[in-house]
C-alpha positions in Angstrom: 42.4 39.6 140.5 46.1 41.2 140.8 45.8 42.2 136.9 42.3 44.2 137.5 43.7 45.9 140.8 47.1 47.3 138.8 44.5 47.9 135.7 42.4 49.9 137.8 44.8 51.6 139.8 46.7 52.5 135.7 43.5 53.8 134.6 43.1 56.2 137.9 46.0 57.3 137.6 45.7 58.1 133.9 42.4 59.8 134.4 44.2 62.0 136.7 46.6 63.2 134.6 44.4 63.8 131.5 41.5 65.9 134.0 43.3 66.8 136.2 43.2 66.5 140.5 40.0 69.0 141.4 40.7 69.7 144.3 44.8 69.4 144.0 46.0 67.2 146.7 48.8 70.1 147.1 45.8 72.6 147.6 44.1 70.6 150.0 46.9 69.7 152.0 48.6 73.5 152.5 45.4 74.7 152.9 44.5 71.9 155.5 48.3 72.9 157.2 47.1 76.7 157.4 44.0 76.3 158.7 45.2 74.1 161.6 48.3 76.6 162.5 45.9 79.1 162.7 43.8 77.9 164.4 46.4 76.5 166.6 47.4 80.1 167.2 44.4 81.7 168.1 45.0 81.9 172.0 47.4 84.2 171.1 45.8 85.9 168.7 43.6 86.9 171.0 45.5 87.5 174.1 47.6 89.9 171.4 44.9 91.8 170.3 43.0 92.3 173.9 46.0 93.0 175.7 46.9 95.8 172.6 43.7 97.8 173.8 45.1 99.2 177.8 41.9 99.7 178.4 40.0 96.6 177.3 43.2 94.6 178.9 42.6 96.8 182.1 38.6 95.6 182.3 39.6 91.9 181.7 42.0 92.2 184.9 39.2 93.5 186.8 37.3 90.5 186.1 34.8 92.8 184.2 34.8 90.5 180.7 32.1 88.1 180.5 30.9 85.5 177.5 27.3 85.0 176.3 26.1 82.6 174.6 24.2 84.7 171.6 21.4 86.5 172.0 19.5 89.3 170.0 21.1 92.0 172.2 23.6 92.2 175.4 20.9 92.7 178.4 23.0 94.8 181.5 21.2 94.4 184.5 21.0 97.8 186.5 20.0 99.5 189.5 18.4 102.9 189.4 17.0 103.1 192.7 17.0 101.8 196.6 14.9 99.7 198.2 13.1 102.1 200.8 11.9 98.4 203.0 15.4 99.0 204.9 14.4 100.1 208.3 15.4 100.1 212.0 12.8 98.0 213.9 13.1 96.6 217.5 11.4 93.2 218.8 8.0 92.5 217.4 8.2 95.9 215.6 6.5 96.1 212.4 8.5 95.0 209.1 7.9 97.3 205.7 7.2 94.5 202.6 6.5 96.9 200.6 7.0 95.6 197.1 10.0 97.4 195.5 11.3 98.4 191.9 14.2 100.2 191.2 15.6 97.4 188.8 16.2 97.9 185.2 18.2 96.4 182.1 20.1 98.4 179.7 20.5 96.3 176.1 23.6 97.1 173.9 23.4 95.7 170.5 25.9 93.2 169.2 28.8 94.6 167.1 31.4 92.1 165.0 34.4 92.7 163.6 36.6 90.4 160.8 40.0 90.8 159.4 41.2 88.3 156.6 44.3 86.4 155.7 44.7 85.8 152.3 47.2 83.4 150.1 47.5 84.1 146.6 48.1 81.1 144.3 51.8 82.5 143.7 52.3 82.3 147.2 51.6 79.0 147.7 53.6 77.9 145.0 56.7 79.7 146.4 56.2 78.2 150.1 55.4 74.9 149.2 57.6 73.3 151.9 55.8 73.1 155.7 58.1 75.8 157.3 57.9 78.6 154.9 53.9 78.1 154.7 54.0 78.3 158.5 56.5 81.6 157.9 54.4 82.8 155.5 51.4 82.2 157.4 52.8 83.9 160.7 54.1 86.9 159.3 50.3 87.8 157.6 49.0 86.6 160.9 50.6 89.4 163.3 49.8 91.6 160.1 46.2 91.0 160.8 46.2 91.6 164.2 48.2 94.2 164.3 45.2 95.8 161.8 42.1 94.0 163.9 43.6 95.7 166.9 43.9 98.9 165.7 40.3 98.7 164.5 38.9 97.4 167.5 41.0 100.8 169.5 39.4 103.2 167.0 36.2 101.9 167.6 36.6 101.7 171.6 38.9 104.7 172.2 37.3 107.3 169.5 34.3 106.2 167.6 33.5 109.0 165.2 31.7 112.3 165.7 28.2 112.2 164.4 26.8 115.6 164.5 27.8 118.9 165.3 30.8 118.7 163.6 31.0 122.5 162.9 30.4 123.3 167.3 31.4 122.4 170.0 30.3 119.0 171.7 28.8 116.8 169.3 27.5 113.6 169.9 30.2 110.2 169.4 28.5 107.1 168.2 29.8 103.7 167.1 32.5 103.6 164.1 30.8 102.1 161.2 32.0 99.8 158.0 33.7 100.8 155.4 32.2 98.2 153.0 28.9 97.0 155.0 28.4 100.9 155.7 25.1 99.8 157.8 27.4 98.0 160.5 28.2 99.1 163.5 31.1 98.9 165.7 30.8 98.6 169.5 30.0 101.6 171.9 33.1 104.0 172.5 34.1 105.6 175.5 32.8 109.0 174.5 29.2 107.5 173.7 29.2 105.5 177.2 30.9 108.6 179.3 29.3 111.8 177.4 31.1 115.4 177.3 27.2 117.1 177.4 26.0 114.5 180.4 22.0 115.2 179.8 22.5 114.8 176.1 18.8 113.4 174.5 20.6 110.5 173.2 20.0 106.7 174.2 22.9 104.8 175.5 21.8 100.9 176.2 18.2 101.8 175.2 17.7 104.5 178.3 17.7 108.1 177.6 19.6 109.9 180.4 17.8 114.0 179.5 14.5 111.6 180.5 16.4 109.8 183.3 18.6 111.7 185.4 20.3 108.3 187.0 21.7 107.1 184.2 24.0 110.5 183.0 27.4 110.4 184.0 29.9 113.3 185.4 31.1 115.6 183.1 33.4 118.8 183.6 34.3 121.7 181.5 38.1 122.6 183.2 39.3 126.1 183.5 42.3 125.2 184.8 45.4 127.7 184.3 47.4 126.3 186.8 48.7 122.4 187.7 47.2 123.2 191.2 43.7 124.3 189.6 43.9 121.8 187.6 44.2 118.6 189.9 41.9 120.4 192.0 39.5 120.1 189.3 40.3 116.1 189.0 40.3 115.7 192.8 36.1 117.1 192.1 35.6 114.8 189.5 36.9 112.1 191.0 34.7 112.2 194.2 31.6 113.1 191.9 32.0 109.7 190.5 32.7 108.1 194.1 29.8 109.1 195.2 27.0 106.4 196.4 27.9 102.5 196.3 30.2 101.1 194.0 34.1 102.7 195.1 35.9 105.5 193.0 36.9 105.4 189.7 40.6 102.9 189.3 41.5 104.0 185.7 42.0 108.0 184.2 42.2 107.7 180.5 43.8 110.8 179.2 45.0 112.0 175.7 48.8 112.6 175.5 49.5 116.0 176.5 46.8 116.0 178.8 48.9 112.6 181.1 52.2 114.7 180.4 50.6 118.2 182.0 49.6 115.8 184.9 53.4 114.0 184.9 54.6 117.7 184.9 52.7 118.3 187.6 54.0 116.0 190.2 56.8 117.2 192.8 60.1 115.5 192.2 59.9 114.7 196.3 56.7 113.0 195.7 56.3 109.7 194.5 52.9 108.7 192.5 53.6 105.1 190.9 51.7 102.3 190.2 53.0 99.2 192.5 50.4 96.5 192.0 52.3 94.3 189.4 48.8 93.1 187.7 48.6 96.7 187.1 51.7 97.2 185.5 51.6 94.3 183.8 48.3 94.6 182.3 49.3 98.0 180.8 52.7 97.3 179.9 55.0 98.7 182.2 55.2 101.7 184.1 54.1 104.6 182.2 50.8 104.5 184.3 51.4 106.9 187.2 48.6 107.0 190.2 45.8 109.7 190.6 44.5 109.0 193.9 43.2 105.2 193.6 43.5 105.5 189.7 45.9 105.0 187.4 46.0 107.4 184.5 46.9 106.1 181.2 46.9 108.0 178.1 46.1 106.7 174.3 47.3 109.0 171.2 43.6 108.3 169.8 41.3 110.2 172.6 39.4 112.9 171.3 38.6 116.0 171.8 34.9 116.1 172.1 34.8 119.6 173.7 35.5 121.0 170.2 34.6 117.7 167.9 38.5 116.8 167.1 38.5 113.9 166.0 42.2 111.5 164.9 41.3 108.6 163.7 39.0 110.5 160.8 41.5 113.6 160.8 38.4 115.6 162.0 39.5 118.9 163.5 42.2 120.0 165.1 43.4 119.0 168.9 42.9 122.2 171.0 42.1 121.1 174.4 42.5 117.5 176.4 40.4 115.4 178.0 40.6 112.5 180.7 38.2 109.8 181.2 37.4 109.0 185.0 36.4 105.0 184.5 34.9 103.2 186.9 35.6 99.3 186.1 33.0 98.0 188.1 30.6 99.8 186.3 31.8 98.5 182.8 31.0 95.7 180.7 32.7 93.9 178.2 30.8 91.1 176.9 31.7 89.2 173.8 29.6 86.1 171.7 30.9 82.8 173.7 31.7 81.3 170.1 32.9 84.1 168.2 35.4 85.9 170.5 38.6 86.0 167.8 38.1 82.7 165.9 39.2 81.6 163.1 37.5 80.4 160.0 39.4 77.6 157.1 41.1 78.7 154.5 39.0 78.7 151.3 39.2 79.2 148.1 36.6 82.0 146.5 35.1 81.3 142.9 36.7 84.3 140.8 40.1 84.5 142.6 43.5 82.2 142.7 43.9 82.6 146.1 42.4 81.2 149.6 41.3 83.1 152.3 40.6 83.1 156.1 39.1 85.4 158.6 39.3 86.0 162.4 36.4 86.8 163.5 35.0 88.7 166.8 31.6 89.5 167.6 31.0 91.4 171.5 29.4 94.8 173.2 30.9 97.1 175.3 28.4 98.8 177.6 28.1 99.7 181.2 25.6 99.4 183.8 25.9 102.4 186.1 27.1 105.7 184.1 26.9 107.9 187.1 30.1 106.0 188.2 32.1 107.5 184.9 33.0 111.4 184.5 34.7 113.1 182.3 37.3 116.2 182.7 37.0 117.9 179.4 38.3 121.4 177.9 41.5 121.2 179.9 44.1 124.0 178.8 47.2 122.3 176.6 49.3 125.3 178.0 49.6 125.0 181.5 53.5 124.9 182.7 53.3 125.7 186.1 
């Protein structure tokens, strides 16, 4: 019985060396090792790439991110009207049951995203030992979400101008693919809070030139002065306080447009952020307070006024703009199994190499625009 075990384990082992170990055990087992670190990094991975979008990171702190579990669309609940049953009455004085609407849903359409790490059959052979796989692995990691974060900002931040390119105030809609050209992206802040309020366009399936509750604030400035011109944001601002629902807590503004507002200030005065969630969440102090708010800026906000757009090199910056945000009225939902996870490593048919891909799959939408405005034309030459 010995002598047939040794025989057979001799004639395994020969057959292995003649045909070869499909799959290798080395393969298996680095691929096995990167899969597991990967995955083993993913709450980071995702804290990274939320807390690289201010404003996304902002909305999370505000408790206004929320999982679902799939789903053809993202349904918003919403509330376009009161409920006229609220009365005085006295005693045996009679009650109104009238039966009541005024309760919609807005539905946002699911939008995914993927970035992929890749190891190249070279590359395993040169990081064969367990640290520099893990190396290797790490450094094409923040690689990847240093790209998937970008990607997710340009879609959030910008989107892309879709028509009226050539005049002023085109219409933003969702970034698309670049290989799957039929995808889109999530909702960006210029779809959701519109330069031309009444536009004819549905946001969340509910036209707001057929619906006059669901069109935000929006305000041409003509500003010359730092005095006009926070005059002009002190208007917005209440615009979008109006009714239920508080004042707007974030201002997102394009560079020059935070720095005309920072030039603004009195050097007696003091207007600084002091809740430390705050300042964590968007990474120090460079938020300064409007009001309630705190106004941000992000190098990628267009210029919808006249259709500038950065991230596609579309036009050319000639006035800035600030977003008036309401984060009560914002929703940032994402798929409850596909919010930045990460797939094996595996190995495709025509290539010496093994890939992965993190994976994200979510909706941005919001489910009371008339709490948004947006300040819009604003002079880049004001100085005093």
């Amino acid at each position: 019985m010995k002598f047939l075990r040794a025989w057979f384990s001799s004639l395994l082992t020969l057959l292995r060396d003649e045909r070869g170990q499909i799959p290798s055990s080395l393969t298996d087992n680095y691929d096995a090792l990167l899969t597991t670190t990967l995955r083993a990094m993913q709450p980071t991975i995702h804290d990274n790439i939320t807390r690289g979008n201010n404003f996304l990171a902002y909305l999370r702190s505000r408790d206004r991110f929320r999982r679902q579990d799939g789903g053809e669309r993202v349904k918003v609940g919403l509330m376009h009207g009161l409920n006229t049953t609220a009365d005085i009455y006295s005693g045996y004085g009679q009650l109104n049951t009238a039966p009541q609407d005024g309760i919609t849903s807005a539905f946002y359409d699911w939008a995914q995203l993927s970035v992929s790490i890749s190891i190249s059959g070279k590359e395993r052979k040169q990081n064969k030992g367990q640290s520099a796989a893990v190396s290797l692995l790490q450094a094409k990691t923040e690689q990847a979400m240093a790209s998937i974060q970008q990607k997710l900002n340009d879609c959030i931040v910008s989107g892309k101008i879709s028509s009226g390119t050539s005049s002023a105030q085109g219409q933003f809609v969702a970034r698309t693919g670049t290989m799957d050209t039929s995808a889109s992206g999530p909702l960006p802040l210029p779809a959701l809070v519109d330069v031309t309020a009444t536009r004819s366009a549905a946001i969340g399936n509910i036209n707001p030139n057929t619906y006059g509750f669901w069109a935000n604030q929006a305000t041409a400035s003509s500003a010359t002065t730092f005095a006009g011109l926070k005059q002009e944001m002190q208007t917005i601002y209440n615009n979008c306080m109006k009714g239920v629902g508080g004042p707007p807590d974030l201002i997102l503004a394009d560079q020059v447009g935070w720095e005309e507002y920072f030039n603004s200030l009195q050097n007696q005065e003091r207007f600084v952020i002091n809740d430390q969630r705050t300042v964590d969440v968007l990474n120090g102090t460079d938020a300064i307070a409007f009001r309630r708010a705190a106004l941000i800026w992000d190098e990628i906000v267009p210029d919808p006024d006249t259709n500038a757009d950065i991230v596609d090199s579309i036009g050319t910056m000639t006035t800035s703009t600030m977003y008036f945000i309401n984060s009560a009225s914002m929703e940032w939902i994402v798929e409850s199994d596909t919010d930045f996870v990460t797939t094996p490593f595996m190995r495709p048919e025509n290539q010496d190499a093994t890939v992965a891909q993190i994976l994200w799959m979510g909706a941005l939408g919001t489910n009371n625009r008339r709490k948004n405005g947006v300040l819009s034309s604003i002079s880049r030459t004001i100085t005093s």
